[in-house]
LOLO-182890 format. One record per atom (N, C-alpha, C): residue number from 1; residue in one letter; atom name; z, y, x. Coordinates in nm, 2 decimals, decimal comma. Example, Ala and Ser with C-alpha at 12.3 -4.5 7.8 and 13.67 -1.06 7.14 Angstrom:
BEGIN
atom nr: 1; rest: A; atom: N; Z: 0,78; Y: -0,57; X: 1,32
atom nr: 1; rest: A; atom: CA; Z: 0,78; Y: -0,45; X: 1,23
atom nr: 1; rest: A; atom: C; Z: 0,78; Y: -0,33; X: 1,32
atom nr: 2; rest: S; atom: N; Z: 0,71; Y: -0,22; X: 1,28
atom nr: 2; rest: S; atom: CA; Z: 0,71; Y: -0,11; X: 1,37
atom nr: 2; rest: S; atom: C; Z: 0,79; Y: 0,00; X: 1,29
***
This chain:
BEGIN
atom nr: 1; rest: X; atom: N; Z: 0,00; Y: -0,12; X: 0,08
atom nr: 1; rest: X; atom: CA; Z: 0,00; Y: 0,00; X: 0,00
atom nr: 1; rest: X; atom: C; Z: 0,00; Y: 0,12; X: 0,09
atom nr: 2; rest: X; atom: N; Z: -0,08; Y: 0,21; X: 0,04
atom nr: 2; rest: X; atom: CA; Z: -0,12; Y: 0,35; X: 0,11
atom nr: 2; rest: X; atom: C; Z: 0,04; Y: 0,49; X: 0,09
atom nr: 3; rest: X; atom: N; Z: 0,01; Y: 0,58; X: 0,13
atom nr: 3; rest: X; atom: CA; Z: 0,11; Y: 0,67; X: 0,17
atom nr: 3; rest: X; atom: C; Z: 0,09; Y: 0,79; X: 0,08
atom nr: 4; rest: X; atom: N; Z: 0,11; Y: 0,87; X: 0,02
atom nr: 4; rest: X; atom: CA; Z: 0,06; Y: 1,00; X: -0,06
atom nr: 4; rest: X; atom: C; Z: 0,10; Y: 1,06; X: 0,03
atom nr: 5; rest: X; atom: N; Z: 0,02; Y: 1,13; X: 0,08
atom nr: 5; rest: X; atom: CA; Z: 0,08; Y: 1,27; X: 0,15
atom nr: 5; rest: X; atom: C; Z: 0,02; Y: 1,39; X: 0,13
atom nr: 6; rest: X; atom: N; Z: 0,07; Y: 1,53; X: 0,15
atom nr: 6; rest: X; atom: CA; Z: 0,02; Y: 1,63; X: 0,08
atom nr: 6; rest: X; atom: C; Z: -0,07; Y: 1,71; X: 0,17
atom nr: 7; rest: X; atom: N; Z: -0,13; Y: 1,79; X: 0,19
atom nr: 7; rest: X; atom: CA; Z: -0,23; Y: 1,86; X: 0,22
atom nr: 7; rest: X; atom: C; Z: -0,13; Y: 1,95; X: 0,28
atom nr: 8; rest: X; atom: N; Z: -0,09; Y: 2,02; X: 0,18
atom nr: 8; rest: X; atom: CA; Z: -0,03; Y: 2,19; X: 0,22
atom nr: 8; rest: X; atom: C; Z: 0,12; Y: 2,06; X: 0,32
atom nr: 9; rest: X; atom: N; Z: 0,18; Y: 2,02; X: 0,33
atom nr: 9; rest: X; atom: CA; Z: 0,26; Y: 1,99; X: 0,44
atom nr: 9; rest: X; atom: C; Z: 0,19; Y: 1,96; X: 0,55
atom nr: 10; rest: X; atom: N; Z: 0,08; Y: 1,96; X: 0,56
atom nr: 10; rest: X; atom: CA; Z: 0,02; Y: 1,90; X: 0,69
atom nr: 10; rest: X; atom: C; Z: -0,05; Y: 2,02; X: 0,74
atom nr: 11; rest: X; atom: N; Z: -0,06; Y: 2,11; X: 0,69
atom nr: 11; rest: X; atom: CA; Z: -0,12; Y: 2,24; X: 0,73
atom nr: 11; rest: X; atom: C; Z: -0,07; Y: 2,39; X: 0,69
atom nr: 12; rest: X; atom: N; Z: 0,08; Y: 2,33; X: 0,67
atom nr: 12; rest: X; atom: CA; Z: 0,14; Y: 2,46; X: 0,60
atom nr: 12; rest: X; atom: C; Z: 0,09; Y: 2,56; X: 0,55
atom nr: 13; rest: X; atom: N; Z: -0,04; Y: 2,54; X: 0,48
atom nr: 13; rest: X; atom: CA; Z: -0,08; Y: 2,61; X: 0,42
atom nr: 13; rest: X; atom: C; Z: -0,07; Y: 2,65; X: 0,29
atom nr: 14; rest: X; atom: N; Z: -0,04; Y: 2,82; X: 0,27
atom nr: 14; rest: X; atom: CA; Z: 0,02; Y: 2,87; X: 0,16
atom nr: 14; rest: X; atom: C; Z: -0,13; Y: 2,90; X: 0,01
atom nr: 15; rest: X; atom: N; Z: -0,13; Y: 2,81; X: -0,12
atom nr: 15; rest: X; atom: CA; Z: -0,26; Y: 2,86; X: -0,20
atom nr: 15; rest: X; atom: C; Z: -0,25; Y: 3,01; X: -0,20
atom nr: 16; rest: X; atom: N; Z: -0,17; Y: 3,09; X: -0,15
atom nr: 16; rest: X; atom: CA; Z: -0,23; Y: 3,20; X: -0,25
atom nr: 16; rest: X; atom: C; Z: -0,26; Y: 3,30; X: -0,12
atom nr: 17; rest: X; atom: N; Z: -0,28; Y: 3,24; X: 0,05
atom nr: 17; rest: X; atom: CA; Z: -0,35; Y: 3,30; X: 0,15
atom nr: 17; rest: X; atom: C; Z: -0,45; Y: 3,25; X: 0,21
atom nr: 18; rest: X; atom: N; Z: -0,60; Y: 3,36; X: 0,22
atom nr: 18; rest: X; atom: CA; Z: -0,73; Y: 3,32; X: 0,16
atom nr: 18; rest: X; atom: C; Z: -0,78; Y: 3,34; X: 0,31
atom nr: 19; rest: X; atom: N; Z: -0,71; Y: 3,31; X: 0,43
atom nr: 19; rest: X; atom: CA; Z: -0,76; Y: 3,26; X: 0,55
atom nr: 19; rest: X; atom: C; Z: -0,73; Y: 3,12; X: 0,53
atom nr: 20; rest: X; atom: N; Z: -0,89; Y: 3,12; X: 0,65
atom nr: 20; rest: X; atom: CA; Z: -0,90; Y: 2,98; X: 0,67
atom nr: 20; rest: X; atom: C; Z: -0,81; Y: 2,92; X: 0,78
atom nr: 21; rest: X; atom: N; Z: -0,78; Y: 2,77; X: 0,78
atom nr: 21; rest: X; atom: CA; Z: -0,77; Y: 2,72; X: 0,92
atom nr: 21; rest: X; atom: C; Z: -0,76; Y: 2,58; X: 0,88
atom nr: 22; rest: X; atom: N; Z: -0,77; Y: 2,52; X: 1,02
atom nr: 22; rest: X; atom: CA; Z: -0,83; Y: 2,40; X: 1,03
atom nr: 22; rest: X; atom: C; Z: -0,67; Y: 2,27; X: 1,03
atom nr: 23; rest: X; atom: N; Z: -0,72; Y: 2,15; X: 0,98
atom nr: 23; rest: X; atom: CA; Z: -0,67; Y: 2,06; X: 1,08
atom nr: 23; rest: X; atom: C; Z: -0,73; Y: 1,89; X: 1,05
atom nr: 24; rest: X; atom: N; Z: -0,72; Y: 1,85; X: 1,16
atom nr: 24; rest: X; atom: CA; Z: -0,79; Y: 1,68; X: 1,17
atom nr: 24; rest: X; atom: C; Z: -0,62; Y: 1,56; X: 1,16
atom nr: 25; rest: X; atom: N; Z: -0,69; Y: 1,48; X: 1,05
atom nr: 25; rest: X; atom: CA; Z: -0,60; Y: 1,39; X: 1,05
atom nr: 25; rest: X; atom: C; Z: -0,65; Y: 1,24; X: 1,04
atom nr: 26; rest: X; atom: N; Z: -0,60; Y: 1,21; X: 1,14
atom nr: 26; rest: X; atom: CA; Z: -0,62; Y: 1,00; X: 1,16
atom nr: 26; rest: X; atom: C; Z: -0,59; Y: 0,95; X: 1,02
atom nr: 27; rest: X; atom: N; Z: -0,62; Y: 0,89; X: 0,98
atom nr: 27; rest: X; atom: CA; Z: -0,59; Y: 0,78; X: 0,79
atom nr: 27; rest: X; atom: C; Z: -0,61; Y: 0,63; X: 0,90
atom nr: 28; rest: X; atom: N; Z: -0,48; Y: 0,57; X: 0,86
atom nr: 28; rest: X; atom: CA; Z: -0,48; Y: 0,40; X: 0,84
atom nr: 28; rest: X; atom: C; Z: -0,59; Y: 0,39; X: 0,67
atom nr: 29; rest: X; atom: N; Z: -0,61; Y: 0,28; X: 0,69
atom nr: 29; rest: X; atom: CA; Z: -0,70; Y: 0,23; X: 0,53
atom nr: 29; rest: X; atom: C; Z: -0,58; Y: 0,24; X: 0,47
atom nr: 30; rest: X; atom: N; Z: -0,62; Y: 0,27; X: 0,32
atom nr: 30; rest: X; atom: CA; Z: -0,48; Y: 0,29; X: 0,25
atom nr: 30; rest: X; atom: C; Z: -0,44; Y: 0,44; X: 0,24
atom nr: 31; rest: X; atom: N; Z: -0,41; Y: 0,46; X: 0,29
atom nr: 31; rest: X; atom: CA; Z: -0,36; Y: 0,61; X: 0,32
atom nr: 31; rest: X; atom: C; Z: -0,42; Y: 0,70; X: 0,19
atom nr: 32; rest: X; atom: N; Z: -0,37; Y: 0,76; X: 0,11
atom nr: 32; rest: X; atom: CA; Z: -0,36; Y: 0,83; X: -0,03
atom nr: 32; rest: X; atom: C; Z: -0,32; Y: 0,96; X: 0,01
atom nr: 33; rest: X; atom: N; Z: -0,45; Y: 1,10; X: -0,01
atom nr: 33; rest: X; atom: CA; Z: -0,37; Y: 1,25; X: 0,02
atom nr: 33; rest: X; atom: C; Z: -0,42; Y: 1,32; X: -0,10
atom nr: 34; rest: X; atom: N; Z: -0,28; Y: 1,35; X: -0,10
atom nr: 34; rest: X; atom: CA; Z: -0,29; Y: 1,46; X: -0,26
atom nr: 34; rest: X; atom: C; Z: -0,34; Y: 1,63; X: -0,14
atom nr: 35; rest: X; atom: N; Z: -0,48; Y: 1,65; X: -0,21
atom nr: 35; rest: X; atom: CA; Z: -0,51; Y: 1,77; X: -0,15
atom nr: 35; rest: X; atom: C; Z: -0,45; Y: 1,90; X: -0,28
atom nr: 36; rest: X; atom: N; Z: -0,39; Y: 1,86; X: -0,33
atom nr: 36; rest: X; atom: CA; Z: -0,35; Y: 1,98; X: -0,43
atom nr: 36; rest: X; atom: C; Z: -0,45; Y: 2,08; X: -0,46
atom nr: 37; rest: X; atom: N; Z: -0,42; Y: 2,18; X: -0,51
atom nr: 37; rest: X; atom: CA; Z: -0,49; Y: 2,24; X: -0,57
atom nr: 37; rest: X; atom: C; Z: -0,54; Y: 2,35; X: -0,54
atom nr: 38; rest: X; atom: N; Z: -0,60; Y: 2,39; X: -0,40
atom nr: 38; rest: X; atom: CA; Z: -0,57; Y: 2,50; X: -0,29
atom nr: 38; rest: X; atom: C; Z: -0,73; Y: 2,48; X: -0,32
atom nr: 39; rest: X; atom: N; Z: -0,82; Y: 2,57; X: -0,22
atom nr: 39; rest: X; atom: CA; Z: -0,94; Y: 2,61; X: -0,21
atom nr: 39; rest: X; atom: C; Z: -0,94; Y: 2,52; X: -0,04
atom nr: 40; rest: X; atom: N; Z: -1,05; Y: 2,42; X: -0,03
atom nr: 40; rest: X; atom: CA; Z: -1,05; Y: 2,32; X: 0,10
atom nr: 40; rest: X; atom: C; Z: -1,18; Y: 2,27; X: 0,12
atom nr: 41; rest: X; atom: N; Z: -1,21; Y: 2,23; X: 0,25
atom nr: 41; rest: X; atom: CA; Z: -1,36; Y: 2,17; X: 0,28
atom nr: 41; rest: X; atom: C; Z: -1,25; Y: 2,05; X: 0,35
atom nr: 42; rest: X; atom: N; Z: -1,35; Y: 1,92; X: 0,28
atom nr: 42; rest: X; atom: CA; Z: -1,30; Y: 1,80; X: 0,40
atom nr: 42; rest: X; atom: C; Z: -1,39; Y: 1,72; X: 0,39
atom nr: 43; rest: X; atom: N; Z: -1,39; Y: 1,72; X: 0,53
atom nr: 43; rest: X; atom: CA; Z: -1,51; Y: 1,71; X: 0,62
atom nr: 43; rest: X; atom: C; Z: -1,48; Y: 1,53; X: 0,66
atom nr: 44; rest: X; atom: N; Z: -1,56; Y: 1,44; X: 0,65
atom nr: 44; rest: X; atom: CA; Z: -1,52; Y: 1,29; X: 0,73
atom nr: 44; rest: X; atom: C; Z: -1,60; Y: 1,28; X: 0,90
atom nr: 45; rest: X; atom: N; Z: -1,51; Y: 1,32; X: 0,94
atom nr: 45; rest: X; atom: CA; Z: -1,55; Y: 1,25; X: 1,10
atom nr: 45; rest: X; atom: C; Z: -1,59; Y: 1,13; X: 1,15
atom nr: 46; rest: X; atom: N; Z: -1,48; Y: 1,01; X: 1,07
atom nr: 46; rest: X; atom: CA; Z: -1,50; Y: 0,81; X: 1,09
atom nr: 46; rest: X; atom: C; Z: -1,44; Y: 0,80; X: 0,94
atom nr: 47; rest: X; atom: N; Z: -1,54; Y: 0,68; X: 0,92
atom nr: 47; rest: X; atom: CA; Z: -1,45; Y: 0,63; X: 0,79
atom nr: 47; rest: X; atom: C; Z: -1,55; Y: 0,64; X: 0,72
atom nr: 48; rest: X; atom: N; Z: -1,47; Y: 0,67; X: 0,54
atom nr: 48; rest: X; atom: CA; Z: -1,52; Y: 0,67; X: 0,44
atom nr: 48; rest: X; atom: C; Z: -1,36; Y: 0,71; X: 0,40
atom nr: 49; rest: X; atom: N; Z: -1,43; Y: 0,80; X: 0,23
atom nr: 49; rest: X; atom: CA; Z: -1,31; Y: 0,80; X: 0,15
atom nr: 49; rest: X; atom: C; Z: -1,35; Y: 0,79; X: 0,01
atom nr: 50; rest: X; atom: N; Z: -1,27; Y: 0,76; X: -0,10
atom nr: 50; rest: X; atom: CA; Z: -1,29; Y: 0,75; X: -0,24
atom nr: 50; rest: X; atom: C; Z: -1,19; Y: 0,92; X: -0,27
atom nr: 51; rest: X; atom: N; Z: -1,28; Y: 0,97; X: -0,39
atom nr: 51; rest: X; atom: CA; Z: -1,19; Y: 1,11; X: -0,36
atom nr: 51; rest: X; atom: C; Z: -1,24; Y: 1,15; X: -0,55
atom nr: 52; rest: X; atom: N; Z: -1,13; Y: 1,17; X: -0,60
atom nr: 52; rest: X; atom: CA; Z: -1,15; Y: 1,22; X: -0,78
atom nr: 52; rest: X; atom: C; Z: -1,07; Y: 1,33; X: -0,73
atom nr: 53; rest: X; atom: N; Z: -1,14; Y: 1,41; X: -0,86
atom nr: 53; rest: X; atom: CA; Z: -1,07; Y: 1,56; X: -0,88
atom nr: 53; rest: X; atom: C; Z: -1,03; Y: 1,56; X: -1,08
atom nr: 54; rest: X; atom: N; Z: -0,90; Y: 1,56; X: -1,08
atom nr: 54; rest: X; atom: CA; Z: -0,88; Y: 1,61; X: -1,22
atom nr: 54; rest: X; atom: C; Z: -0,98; Y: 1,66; X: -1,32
atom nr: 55; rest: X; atom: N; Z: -1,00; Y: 1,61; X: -1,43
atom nr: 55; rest: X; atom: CA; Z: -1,11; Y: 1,69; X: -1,50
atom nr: 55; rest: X; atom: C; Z: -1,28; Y: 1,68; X: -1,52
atom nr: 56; rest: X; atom: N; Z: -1,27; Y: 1,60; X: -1,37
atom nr: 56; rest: X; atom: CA; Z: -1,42; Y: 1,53; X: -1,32
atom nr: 56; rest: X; atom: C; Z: -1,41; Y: 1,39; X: -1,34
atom nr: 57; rest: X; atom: N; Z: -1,53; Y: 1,41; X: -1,44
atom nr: 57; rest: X; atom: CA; Z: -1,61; Y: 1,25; X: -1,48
atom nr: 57; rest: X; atom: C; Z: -1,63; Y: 1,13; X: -1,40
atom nr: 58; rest: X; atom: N; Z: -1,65; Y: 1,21; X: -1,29
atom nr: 58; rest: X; atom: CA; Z: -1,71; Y: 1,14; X: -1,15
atom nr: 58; rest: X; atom: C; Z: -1,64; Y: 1,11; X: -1,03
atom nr: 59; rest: X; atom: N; Z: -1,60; Y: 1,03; X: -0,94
atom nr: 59; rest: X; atom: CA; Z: -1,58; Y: 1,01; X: -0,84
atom nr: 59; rest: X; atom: C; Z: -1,64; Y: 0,99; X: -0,74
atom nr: 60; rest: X; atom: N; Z: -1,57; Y: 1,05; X: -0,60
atom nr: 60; rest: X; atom: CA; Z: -1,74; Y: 1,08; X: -0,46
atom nr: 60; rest: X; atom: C; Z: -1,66; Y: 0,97; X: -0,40
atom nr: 61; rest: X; atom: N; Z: -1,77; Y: 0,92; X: -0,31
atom nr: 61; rest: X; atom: CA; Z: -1,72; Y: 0,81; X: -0,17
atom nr: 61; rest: X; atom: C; Z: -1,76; Y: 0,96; X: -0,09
atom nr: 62; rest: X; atom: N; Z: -1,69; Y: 0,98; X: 0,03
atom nr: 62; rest: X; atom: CA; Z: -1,73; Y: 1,09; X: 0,12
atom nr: 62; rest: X; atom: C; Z: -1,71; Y: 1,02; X: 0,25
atom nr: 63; rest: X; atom: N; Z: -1,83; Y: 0,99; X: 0,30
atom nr: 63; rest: X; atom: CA; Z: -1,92; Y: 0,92; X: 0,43
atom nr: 63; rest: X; atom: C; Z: -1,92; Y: 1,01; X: 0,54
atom nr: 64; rest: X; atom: N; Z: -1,93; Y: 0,92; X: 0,66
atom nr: 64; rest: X; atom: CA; Z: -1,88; Y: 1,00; X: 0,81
atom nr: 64; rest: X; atom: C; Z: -1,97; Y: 1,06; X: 0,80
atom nr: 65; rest: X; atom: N; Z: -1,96; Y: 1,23; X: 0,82
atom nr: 65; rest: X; atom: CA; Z: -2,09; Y: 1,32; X: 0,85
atom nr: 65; rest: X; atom: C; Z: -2,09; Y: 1,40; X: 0,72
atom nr: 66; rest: X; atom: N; Z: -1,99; Y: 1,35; X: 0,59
atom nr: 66; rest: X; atom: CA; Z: -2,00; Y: 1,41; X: 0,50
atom nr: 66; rest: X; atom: C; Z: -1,91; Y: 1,51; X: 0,43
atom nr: 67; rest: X; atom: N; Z: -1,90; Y: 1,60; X: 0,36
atom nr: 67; rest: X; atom: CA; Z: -1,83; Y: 1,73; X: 0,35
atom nr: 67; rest: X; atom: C; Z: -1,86; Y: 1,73; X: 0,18
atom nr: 68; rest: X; atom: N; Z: -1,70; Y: 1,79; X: 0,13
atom nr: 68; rest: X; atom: CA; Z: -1,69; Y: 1,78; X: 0,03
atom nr: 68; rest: X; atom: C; Z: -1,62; Y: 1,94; X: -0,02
atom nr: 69; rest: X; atom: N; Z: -1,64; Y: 2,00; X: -0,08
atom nr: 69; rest: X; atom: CA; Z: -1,55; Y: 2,16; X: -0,14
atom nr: 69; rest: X; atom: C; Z: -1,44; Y: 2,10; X: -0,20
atom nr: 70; rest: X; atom: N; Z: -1,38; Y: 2,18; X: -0,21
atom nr: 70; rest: X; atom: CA; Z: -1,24; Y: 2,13; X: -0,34
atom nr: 70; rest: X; atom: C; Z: -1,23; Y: 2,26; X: -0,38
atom nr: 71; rest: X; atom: N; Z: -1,26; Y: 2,33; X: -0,47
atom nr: 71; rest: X; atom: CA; Z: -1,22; Y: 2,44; X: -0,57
atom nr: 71; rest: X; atom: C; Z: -1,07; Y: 2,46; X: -0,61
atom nr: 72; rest: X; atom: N; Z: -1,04; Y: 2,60; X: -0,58
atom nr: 72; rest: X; atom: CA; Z: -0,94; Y: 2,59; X: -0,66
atom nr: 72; rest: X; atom: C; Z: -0,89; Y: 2,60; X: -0,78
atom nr: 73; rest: X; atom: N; Z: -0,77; Y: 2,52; X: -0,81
atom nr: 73; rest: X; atom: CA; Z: -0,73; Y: 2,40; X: -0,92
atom nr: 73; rest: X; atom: C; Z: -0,81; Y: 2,28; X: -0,97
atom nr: 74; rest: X; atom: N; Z: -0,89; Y: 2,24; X: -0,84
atom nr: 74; rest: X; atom: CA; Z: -0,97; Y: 2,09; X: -0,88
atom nr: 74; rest: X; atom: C; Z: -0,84; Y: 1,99; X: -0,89
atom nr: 75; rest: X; atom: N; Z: -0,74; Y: 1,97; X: -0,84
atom nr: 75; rest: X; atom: CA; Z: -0,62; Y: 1,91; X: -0,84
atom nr: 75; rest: X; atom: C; Z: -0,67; Y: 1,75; X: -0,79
atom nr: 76; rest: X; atom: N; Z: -0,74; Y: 1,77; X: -0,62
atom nr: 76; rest: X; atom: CA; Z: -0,80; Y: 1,63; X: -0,61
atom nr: 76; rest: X; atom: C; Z: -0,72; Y: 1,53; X: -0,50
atom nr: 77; rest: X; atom: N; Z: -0,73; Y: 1,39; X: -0,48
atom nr: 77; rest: X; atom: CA; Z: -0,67; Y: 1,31; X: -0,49
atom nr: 77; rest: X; atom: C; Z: -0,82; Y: 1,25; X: -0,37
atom nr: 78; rest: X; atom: N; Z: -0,74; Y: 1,21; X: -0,24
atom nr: 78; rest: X; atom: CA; Z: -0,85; Y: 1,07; X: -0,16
atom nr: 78; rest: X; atom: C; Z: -0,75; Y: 1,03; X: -0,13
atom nr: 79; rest: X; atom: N; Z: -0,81; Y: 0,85; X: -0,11
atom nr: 79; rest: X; atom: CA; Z: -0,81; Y: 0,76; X: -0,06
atom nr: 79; rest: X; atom: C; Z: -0,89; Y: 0,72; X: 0,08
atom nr: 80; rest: X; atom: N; Z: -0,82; Y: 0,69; X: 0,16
atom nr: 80; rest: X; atom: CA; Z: -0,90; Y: 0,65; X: 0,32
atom nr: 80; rest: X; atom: C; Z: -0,94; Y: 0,49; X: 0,29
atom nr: 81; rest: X; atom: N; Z: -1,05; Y: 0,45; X: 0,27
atom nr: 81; rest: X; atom: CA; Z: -1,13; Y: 0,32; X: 0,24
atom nr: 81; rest: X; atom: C; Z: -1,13; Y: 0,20; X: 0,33
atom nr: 82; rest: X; atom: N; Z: -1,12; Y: 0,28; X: 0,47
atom nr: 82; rest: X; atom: CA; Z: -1,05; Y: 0,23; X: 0,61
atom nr: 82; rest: X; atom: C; Z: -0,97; Y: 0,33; X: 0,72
atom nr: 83; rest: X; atom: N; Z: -0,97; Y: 0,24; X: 0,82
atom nr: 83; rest: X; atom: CA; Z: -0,95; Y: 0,38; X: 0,88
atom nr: 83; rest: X; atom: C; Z: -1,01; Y: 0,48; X: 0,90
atom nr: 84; rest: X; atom: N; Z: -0,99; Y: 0,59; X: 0,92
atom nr: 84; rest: X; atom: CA; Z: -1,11; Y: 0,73; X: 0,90
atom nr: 84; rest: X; atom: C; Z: -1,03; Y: 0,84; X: 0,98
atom nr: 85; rest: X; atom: N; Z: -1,11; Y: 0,96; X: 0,96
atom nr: 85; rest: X; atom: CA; Z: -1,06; Y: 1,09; X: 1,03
atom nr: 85; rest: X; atom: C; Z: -1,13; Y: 1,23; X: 0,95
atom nr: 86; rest: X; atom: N; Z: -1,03; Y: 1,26; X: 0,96
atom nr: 86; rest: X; atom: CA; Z: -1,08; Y: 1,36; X: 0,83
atom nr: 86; rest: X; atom: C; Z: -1,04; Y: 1,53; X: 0,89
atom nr: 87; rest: X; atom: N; Z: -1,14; Y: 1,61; X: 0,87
atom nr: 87; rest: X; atom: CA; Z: -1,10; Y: 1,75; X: 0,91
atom nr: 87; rest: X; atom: C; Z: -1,08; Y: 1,82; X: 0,76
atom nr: 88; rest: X; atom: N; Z: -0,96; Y: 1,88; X: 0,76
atom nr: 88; rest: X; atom: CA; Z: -0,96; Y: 1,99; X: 0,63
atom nr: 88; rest: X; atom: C; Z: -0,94; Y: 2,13; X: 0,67
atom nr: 89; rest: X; atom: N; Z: -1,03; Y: 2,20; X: 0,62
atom nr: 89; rest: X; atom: CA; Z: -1,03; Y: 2,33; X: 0,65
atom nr: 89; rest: X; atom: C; Z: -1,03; Y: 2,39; X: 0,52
atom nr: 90; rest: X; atom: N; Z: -0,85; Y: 2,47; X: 0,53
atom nr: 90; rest: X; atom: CA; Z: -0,81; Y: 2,51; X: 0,38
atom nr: 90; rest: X; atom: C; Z: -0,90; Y: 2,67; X: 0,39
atom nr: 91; rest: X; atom: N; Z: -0,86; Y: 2,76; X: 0,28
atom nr: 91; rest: X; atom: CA; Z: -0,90; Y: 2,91; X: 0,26
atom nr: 91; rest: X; atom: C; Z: -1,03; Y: 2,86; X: 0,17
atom nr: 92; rest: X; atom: N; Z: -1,00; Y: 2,96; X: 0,08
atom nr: 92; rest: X; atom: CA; Z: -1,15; Y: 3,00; X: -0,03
atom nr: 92; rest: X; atom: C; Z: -1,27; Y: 2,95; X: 0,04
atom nr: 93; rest: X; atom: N; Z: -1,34; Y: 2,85; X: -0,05
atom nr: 93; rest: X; atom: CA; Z: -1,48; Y: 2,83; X: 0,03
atom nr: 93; rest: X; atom: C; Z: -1,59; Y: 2,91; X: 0,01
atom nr: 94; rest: X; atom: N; Z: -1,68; Y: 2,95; X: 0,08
atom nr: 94; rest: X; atom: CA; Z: -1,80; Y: 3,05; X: 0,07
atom nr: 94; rest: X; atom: C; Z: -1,87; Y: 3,02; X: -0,05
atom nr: 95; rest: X; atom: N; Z: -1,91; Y: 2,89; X: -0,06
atom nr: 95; rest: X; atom: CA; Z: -1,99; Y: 2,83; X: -0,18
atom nr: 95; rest: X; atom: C; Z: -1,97; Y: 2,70; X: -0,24
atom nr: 96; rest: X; atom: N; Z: -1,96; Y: 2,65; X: -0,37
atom nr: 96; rest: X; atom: CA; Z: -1,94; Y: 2,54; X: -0,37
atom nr: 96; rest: X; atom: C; Z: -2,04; Y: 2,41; X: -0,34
atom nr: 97; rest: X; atom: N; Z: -2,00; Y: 2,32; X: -0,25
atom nr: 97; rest: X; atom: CA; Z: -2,07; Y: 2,26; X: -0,16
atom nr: 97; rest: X; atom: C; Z: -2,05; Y: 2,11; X: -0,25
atom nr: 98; rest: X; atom: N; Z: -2,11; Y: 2,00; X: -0,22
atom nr: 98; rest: X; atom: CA; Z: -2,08; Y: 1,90; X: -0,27
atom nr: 98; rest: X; atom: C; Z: -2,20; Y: 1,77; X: -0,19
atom nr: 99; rest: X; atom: N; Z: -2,15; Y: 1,73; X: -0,09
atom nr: 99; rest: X; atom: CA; Z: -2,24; Y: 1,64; X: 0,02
atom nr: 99; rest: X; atom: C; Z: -2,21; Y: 1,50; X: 0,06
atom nr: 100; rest: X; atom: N; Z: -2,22; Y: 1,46; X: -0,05
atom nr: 100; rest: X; atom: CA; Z: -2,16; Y: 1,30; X: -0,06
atom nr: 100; rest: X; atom: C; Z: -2,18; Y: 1,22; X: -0,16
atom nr: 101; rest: X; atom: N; Z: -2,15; Y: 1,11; X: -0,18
atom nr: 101; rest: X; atom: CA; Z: -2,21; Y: 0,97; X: -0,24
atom nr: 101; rest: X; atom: C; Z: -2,13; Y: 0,99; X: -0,42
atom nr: 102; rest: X; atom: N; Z: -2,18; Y: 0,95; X: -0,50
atom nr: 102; rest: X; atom: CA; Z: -2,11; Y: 0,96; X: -0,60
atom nr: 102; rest: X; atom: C; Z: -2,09; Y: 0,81; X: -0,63
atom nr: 103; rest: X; atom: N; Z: -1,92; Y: 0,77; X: -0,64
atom nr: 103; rest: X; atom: CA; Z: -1,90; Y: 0,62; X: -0,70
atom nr: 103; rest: X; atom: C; Z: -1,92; Y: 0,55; X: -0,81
atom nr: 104; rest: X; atom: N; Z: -1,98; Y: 0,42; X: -0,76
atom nr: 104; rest: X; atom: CA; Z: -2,06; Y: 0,34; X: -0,85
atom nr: 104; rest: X; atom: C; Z: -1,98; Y: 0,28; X: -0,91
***
């Protein structure tokens, strides 16, 4: 069984400060991150991830090389599918982006 861990603890980042900044984190498979509900790009370096957002019909796989927006109050939720490596770079995103697999 995977781990929930939060976004804003791993990058002390505050939702309601609209600088950016970065951080990379290692996922065992399993591994569960509540990205809350902040404005975020996460980016997969290794791996793969399963990733729903509240409210959406759809669920993304997000593949090494692939980048995903998270809008604020998407209220979204990944899973690391194996091990993987993941860059999140919080603050307001420029555009909403969406560059990954949708789950079958």
């Amino acid at each position: 069984m995977g781990y929930i861990h939060s976004i804003l603890a791993y990058s002390g980042a505050d939702p309601e400060d609209q600088s950016r900044c970065c951080q990379d984190l290692a996922l065992a498979g399993g591994t569960l991150i509540d990205l809350g509900d902040c404005a975020l790009t996460l980016i997969c370096l290794e791996g793969s991830l399963w990733l729903t957002r509240d409210g959406d019909s759809e669920d993304y796989i997000v593949k090494c090389g692939q980048r995903l927006e998270v809008r604020p109050g998407d209220k979204a939720v990944a899973n690391a599918l194996g091990a993987s490596r993941i860059r999140l770079v919080s603050g307001r995103p420029a555009k909403y982006s969406l560059n990954c697999s949708r789950a079958r």
